[in-house]
N, C-alpha and C positions, 0 to 999 in steps of 0.2 A: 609772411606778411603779404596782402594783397593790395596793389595798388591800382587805382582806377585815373583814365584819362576823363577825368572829371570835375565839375569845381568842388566835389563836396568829397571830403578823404572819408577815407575808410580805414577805422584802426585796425591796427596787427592783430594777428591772433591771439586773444585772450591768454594771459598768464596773471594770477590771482598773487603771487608773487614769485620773487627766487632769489637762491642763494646770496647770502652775503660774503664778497672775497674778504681777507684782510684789507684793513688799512693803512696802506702806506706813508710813511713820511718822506715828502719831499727832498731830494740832496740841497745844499747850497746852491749848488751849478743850474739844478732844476729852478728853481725860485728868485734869482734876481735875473735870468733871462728876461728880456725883452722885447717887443719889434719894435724894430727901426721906426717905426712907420709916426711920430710925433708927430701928432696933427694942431696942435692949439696955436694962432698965430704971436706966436711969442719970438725972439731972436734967439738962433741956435745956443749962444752961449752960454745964455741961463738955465740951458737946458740941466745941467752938472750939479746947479744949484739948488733945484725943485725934484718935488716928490713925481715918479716915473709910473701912473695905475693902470689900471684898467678899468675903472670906474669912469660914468661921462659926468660932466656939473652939470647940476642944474636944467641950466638954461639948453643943455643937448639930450635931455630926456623925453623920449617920445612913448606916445602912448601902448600900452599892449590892446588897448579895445579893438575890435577890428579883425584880430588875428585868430584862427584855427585854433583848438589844441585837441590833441588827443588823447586819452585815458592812458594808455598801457604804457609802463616807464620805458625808459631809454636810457638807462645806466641811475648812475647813484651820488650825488652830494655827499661825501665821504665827513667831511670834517671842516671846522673852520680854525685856526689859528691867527691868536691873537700876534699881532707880529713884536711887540713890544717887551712880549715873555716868554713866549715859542708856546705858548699851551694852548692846548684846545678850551676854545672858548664855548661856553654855556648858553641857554636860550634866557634872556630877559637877564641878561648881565646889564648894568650900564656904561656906556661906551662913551667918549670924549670924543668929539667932533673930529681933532684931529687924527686921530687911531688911524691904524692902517689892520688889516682884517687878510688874509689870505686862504681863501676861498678852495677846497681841494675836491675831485672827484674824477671822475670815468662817465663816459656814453659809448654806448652802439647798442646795436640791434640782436638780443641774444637768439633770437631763430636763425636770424640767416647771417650777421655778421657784416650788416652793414654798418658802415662810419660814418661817425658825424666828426664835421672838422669844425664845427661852430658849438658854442656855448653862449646862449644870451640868460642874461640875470634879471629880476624883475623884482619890484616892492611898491607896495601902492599903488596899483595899477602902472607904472612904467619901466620902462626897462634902464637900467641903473651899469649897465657894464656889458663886457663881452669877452669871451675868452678863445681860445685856438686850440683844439685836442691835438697834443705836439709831443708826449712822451710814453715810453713802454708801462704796460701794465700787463706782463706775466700772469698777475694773479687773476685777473681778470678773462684773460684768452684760455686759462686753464681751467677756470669753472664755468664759462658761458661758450664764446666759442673762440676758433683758434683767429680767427681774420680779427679779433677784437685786440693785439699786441698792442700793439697804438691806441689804448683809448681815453688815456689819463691827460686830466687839464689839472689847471690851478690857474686862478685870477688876483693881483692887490687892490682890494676895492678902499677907497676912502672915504670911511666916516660919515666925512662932512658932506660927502655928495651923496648919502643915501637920503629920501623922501621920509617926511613924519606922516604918520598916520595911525588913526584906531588902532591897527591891525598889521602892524608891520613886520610881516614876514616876508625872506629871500629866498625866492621861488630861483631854480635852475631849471634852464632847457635847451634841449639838442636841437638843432635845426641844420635841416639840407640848404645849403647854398640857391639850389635849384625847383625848391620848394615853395611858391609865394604863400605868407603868411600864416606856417603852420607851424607850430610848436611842440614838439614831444617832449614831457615832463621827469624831468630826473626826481629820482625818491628822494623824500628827503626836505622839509621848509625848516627854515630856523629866525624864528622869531627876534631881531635887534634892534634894539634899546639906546637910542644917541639921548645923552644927558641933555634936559633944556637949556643949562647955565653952563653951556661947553666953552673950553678955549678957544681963542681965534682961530681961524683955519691956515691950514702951511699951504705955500706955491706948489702946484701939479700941475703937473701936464697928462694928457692921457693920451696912452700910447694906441688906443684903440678907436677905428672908423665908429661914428654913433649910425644908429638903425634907420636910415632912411628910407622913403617909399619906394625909391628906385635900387635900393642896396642888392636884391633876389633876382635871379630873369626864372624864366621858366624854361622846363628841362627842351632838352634838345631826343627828339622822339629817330628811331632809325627805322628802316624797311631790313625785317630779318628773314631769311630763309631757313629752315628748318631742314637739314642734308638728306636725314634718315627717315625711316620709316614713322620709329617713335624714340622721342627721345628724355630721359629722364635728366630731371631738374632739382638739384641737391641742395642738403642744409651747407654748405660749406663745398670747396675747390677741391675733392679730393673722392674718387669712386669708393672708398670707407665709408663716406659721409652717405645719410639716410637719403634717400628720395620721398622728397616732399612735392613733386607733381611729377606729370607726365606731360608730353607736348607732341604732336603729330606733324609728320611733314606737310608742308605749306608754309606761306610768305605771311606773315604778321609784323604787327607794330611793337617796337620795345624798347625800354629803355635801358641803354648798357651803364648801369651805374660804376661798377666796379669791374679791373682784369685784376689778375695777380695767376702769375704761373702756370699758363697755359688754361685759364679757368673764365668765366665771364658772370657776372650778377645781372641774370637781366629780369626787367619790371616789366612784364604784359600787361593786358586790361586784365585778365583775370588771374593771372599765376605769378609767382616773384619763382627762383631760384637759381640757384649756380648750375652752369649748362658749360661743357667741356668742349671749347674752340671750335675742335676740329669738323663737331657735329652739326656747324651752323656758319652761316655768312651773312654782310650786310652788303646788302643790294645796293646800291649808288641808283 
């Protein structure tokens, strides 16, 4: 994947597709987790009472116009699960307003293994939810790559706060924290159907921050020195792993997205790869 200190991205290296892991089913424990983080100005203690999503209403959906996206996927919308019968649900079912939907899948980057810790949802041009990549996916590190363990989400979206339109399909996408306004597209739309003559809607609250303009910063850039002569820059933290560039001693710009174990992911203008500690330092 090559990143450029530029306003216009540049997709990853083409992959036309890949492998499908198994799909998982969620445990218990995985799926009525939560964050803390209740943001609807309502009094704590009806909190007990009301429905807990990850879906925004309404009136806190903001627009996708505006925003980047990029071709090459970023993991995969697995399944959707009807929560009211545990089964996976079909496309152009119809849906009763107050349904509740639980939304499953995986992201990262299967060249180099990089993590996305965001999920945002989208229908009718707006973004409708958001999710936190927060549980192991084994299956996933094992056919794509190994730094991909962590890359499994699940969101409860509600019904009655999805948008009606022509065309309403639930698009997922990965996004860097540190990335303004670019979206990487998870495989995968599923077209749902909220009935017009639905039941009233039940009390929620949503547990999730909605997408505002200031939600992103932009990355933080370092001064790197290069130790060695030449030094190779891997698919993965481990000298097994292929060499996907080369990098020559000198001081350059770059972005240390990722450590894990003596290993470093750094983004130049022109090269991404995993580059081994010892062989580099950042300048102050």
């Amino acid at each position: 994947m090559y990143w450029f200190f530029s306003d216009d991205p540049v997709a990853p290296i083409s992959r036309s597709s890949f492998p499908e892991p198994p799909t998982p089913r969620l445990t218990a424990a995985a799926v009525d987790s939560k964050p803390t983080d209740v943001l609807d100005d309502k009094p704590v203690d009806n909190v007990a009472q009301a429905l807990i999503v990850d879906s925004f209403q309404i009136s806190a959906q903001t627009s996708v116009e505006g925003w980047k996206t990029l071709t090459d996927p970023a993991g995969r919308l697995d399944q959707i699960i009807l929560k009211s019968s545990g089964l996976a649900l079909q496309e152009n079912v119809p849906l009763e307003s107050d349904e509740l939907i639980d939304v499953q899948g995986w992201a990262g980057d299967p060249n180099l293994g990089i993590q996305y810790r965001e999920i945002l949802f989208s229908m009718c041009g707006k973004f409708v939810g958001r999710a936190q990549v927060s549980y192991d996916r084994p299956d996933v590190a094992k056919v794509f790559h190994p730094n991909l363990m962590r890359s499994g989400w699940h969101a409860e979206l509600y019904v009655g706060d999805l948008p009606r339109c022509e065309d309403p399909k639930l698009s997922a996408w990965a996004v860097l924290r540190n990335v303004p306004e670019t979206l990487f597209p998870l495989v995968n739309q599923v077209r749902l159907v909220a009935k017009e003559n639905s039941r009233p809607g039940l009390e929620r609250f949503s547990a999730q921050i909605p997408i505002g303009e200031d939600f992103f910063r932009p990355f933080t850039k370092s001064h790197v020195e290069i130790k060695v002569i030449r030094a190779n820059l891997r698919r993965c933290g481990n000298t097994e792993c292929n060499v996907v560039e080369k990098i020559d001693r000198g001081n350059y710009e770059a972005i240390v997205l990722e450590k894990a174990a003596g290993w470093s992911l750094l983004l130049f203008s022109d090269r991404s790869g995993w580059l081994f500690d010892e062989l580099f330092r950042i300048v102050e």
